[in-house]
PDB file of N, CA, C and O in Angstrom:
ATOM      1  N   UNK A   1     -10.349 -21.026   5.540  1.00  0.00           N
ATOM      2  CA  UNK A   1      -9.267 -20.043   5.424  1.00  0.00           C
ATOM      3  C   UNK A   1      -9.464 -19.254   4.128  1.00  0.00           C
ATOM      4  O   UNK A   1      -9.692 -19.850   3.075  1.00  0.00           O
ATOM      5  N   UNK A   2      -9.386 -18.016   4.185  1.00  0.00           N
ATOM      6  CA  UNK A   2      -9.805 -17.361   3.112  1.00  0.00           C
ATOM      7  C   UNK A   2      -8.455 -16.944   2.548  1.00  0.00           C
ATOM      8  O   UNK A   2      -7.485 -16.893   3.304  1.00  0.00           O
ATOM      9  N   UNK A   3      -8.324 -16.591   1.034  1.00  0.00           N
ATOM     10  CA  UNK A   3      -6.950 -16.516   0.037  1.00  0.00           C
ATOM     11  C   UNK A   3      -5.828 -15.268   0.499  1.00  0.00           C
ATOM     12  O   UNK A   3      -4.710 -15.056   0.030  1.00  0.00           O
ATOM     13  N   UNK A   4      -6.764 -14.330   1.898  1.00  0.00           N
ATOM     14  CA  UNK A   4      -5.898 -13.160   2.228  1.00  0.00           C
ATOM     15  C   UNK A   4      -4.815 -13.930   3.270  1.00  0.00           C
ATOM     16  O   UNK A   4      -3.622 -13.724   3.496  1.00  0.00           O
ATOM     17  N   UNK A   5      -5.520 -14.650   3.659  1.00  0.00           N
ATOM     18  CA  UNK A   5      -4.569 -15.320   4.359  1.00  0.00           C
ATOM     19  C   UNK A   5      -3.537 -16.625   4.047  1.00  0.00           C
ATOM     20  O   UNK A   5      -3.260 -17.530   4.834  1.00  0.00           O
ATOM     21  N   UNK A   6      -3.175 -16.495   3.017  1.00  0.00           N
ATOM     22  CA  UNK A   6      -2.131 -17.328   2.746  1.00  0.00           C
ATOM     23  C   UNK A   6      -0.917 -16.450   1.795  1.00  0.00           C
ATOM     24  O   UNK A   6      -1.421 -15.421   1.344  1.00  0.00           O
ATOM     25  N   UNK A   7       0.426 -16.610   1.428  1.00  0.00           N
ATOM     26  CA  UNK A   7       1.160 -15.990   1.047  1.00  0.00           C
ATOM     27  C   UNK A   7       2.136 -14.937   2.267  1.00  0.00           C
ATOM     28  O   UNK A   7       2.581 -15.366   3.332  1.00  0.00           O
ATOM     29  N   UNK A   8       2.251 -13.864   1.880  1.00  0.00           N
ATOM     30  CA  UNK A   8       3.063 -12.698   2.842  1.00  0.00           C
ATOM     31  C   UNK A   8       2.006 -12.899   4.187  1.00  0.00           C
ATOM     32  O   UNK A   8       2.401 -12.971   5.351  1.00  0.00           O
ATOM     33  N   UNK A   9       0.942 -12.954   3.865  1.00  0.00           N
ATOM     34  CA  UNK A   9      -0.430 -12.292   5.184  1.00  0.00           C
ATOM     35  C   UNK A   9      -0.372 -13.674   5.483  1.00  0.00           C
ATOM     36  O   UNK A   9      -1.251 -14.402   5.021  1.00  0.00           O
ATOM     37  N   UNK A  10       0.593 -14.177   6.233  1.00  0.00           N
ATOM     38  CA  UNK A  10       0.181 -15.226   7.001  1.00  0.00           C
ATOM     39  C   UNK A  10      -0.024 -15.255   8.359  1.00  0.00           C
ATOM     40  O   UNK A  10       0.681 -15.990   9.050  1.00  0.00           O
ATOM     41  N   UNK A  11      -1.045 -14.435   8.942  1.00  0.00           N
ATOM     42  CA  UNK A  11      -1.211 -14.117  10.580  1.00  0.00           C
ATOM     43  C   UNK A  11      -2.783 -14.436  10.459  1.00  0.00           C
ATOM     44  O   UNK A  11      -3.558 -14.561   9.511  1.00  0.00           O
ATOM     45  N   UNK A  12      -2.902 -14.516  11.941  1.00  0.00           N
ATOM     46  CA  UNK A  12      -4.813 -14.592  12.225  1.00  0.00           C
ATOM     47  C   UNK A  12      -4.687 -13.277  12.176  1.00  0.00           C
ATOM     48  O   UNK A  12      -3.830 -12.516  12.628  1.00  0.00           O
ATOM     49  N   UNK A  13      -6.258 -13.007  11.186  1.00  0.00           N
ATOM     50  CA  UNK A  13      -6.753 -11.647  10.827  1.00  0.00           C
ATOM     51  C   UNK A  13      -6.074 -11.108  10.081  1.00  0.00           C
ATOM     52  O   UNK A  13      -5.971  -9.889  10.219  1.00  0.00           O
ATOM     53  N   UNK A  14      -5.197 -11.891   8.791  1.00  0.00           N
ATOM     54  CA  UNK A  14      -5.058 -10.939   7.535  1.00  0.00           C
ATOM     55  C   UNK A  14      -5.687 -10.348   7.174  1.00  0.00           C
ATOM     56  O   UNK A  14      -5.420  -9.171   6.931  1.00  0.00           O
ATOM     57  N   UNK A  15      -6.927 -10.937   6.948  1.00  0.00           N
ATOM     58  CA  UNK A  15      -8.496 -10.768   5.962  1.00  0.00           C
ATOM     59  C   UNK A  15      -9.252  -9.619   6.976  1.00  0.00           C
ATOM     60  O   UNK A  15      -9.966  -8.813   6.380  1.00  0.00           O
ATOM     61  N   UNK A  16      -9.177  -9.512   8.112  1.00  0.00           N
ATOM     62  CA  UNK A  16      -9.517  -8.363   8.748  1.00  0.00           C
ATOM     63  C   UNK A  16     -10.064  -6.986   7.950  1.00  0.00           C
ATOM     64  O   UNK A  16      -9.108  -6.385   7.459  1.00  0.00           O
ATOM     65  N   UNK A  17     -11.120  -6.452   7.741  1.00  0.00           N
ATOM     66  CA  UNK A  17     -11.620  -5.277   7.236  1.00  0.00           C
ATOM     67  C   UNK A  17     -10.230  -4.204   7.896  1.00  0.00           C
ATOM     68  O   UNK A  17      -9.857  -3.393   7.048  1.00  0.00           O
ATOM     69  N   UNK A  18      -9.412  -4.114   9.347  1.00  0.00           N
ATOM     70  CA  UNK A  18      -9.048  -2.894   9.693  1.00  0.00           C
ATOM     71  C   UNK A  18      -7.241  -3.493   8.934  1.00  0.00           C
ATOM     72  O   UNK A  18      -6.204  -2.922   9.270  1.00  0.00           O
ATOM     73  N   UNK A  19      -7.255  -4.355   8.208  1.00  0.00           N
ATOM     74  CA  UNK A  19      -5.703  -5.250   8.138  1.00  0.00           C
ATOM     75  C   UNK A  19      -5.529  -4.765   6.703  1.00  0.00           C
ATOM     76  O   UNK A  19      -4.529  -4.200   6.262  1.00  0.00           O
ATOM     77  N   UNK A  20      -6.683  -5.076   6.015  1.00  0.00           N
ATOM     78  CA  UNK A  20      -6.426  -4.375   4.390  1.00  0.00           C
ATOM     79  C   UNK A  20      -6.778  -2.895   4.800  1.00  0.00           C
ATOM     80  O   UNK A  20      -5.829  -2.192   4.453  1.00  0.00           O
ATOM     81  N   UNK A  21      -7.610  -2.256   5.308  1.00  0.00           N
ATOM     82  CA  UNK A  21      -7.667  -0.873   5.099  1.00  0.00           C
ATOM     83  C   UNK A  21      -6.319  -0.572   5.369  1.00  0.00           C
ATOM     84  O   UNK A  21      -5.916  -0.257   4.249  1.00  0.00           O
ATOM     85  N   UNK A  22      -5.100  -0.437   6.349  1.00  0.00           N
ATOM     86  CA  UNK A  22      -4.050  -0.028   6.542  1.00  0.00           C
ATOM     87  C   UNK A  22      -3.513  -0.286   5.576  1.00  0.00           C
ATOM     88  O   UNK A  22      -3.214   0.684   4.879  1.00  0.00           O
ATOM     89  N   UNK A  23      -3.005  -2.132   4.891  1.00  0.00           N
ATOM     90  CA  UNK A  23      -2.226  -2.033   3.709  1.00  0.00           C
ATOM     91  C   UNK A  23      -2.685  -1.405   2.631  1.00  0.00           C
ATOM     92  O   UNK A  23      -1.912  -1.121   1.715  1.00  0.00           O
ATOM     93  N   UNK A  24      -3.855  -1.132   2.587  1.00  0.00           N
ATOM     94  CA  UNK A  24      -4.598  -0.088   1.432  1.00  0.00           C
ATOM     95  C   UNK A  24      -4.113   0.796   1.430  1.00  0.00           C
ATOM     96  O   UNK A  24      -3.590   1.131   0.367  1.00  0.00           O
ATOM     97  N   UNK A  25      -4.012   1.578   2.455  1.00  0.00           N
ATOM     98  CA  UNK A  25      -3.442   3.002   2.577  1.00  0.00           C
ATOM     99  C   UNK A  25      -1.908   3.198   2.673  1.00  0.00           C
ATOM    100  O   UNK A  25      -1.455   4.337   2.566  1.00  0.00           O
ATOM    101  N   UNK A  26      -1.361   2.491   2.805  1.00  0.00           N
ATOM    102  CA  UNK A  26      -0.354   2.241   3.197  1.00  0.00           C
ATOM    103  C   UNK A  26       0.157   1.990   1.688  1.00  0.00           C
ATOM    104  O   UNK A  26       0.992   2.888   1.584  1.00  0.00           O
ATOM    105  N   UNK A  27       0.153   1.306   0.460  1.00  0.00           N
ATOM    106  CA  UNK A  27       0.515   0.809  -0.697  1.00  0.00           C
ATOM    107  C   UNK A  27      -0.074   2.007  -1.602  1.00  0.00           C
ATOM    108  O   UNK A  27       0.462   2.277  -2.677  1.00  0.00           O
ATOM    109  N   UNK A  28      -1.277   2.764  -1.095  1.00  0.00           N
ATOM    110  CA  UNK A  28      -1.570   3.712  -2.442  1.00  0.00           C
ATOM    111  C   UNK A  28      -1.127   5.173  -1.715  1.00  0.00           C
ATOM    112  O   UNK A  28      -1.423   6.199  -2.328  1.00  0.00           O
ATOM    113  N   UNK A  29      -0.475   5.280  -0.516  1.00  0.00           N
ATOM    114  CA  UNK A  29       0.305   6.314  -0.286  1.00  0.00           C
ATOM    115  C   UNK A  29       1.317   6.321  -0.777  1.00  0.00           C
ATOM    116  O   UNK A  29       1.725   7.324  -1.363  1.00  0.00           O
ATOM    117  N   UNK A  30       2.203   4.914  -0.658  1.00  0.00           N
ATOM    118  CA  UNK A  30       3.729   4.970  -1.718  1.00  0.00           C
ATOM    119  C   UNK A  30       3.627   5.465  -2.501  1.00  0.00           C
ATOM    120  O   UNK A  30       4.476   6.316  -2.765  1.00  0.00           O
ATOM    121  N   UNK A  31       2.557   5.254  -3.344  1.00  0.00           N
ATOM    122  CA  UNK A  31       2.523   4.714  -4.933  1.00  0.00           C
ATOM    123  C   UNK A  31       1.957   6.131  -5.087  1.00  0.00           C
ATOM    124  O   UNK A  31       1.862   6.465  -6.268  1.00  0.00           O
ATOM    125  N   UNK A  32       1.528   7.113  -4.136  1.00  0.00           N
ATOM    126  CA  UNK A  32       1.594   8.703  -4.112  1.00  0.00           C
ATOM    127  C   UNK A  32       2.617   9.102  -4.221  1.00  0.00           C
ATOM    128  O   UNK A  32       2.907   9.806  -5.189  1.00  0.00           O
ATOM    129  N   UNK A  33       3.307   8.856  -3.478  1.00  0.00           N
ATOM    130  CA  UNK A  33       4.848   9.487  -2.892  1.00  0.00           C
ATOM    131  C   UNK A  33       5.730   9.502  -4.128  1.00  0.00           C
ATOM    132  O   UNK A  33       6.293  10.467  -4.645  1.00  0.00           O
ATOM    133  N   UNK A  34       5.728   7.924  -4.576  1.00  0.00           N
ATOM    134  CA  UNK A  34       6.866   7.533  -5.569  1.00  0.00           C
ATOM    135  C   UNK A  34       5.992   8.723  -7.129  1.00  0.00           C
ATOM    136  O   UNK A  34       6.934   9.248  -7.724  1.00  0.00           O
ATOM    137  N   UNK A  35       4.957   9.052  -7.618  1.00  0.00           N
ATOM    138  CA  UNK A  35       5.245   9.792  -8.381  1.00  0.00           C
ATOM    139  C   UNK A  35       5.198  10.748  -8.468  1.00  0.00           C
ATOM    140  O   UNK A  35       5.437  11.297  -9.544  1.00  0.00           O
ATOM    141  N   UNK A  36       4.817  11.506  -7.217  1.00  0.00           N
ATOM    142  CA  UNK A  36       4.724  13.038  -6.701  1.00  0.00           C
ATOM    143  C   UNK A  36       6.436  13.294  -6.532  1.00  0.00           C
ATOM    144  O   UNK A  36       6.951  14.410  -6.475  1.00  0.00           O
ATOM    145  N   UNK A  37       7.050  12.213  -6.478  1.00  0.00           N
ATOM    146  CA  UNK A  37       8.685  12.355  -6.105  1.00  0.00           C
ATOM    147  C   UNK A  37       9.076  12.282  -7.849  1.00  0.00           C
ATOM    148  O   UNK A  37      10.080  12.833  -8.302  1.00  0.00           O
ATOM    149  N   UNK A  38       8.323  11.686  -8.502  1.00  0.00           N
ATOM    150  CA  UNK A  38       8.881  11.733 -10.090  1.00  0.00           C
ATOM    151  C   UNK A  38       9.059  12.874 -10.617  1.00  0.00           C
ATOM    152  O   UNK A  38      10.036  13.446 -11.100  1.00  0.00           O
ATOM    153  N   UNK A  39       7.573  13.236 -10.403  1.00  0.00           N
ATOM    154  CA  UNK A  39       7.336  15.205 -11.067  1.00  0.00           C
ATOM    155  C   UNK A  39       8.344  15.431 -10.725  1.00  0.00           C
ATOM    156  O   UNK A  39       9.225  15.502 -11.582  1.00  0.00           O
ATOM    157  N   UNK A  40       8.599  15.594  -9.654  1.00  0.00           N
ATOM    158  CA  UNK A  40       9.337  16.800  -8.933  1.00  0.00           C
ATOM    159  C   UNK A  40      10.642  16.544  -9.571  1.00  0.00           C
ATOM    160  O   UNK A  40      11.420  17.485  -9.725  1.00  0.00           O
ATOM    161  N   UNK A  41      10.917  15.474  -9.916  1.00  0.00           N
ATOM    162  CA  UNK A  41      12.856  14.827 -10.492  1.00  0.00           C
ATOM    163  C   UNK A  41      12.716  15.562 -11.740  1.00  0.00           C
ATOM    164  O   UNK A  41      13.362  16.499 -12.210  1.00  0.00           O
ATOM    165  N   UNK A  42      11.212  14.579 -12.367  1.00  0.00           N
ATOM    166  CA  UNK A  42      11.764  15.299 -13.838  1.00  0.00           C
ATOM    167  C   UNK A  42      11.431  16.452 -14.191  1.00  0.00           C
ATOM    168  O   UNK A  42      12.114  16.885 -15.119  1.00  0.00           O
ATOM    169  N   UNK A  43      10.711  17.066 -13.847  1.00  0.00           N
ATOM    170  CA  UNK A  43      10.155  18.245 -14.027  1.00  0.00           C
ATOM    171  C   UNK A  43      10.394  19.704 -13.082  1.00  0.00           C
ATOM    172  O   UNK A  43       9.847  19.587 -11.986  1.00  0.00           O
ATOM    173  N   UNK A  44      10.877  20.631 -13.214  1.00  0.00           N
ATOM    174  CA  UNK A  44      11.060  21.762 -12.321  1.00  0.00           C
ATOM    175  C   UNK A  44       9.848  22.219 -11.921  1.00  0.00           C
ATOM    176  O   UNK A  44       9.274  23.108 -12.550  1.00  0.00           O
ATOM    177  N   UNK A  45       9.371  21.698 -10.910  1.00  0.00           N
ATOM    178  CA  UNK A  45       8.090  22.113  -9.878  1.00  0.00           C
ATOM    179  C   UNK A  45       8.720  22.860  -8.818  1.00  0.00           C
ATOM    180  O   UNK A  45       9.543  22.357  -8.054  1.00  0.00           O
ATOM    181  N   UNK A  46       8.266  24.282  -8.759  1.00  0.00           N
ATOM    182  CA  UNK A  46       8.683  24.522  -7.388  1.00  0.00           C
ATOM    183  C   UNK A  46      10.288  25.185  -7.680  1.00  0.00           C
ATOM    184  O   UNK A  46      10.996  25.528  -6.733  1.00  0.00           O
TER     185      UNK A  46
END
């Protein structure tokens, strides 16, 4: 059992190459969102 699979990822095929690419994208899109949403608060963009 490999370490992706223990914790939150507890399913067959956490460790899956197509299981992290989604949470990959998926966690560094937030983490887009949340400070592209900052600018925009603190700063008059637009």
């Amino acid at each position: 059992m490999s370490d992706l699979n223990r914790g939150i990822m507890k399913f067959k095929g956490a460790d899956s190459p197509k299981a992290v690419t989604i949470s990959t994208v998926l966690l560094l899109g937030s983490i887009a969102a949340l400070i592209i949403w900052a600018l925009q608060a603190a700063y008059a963009v637009n």
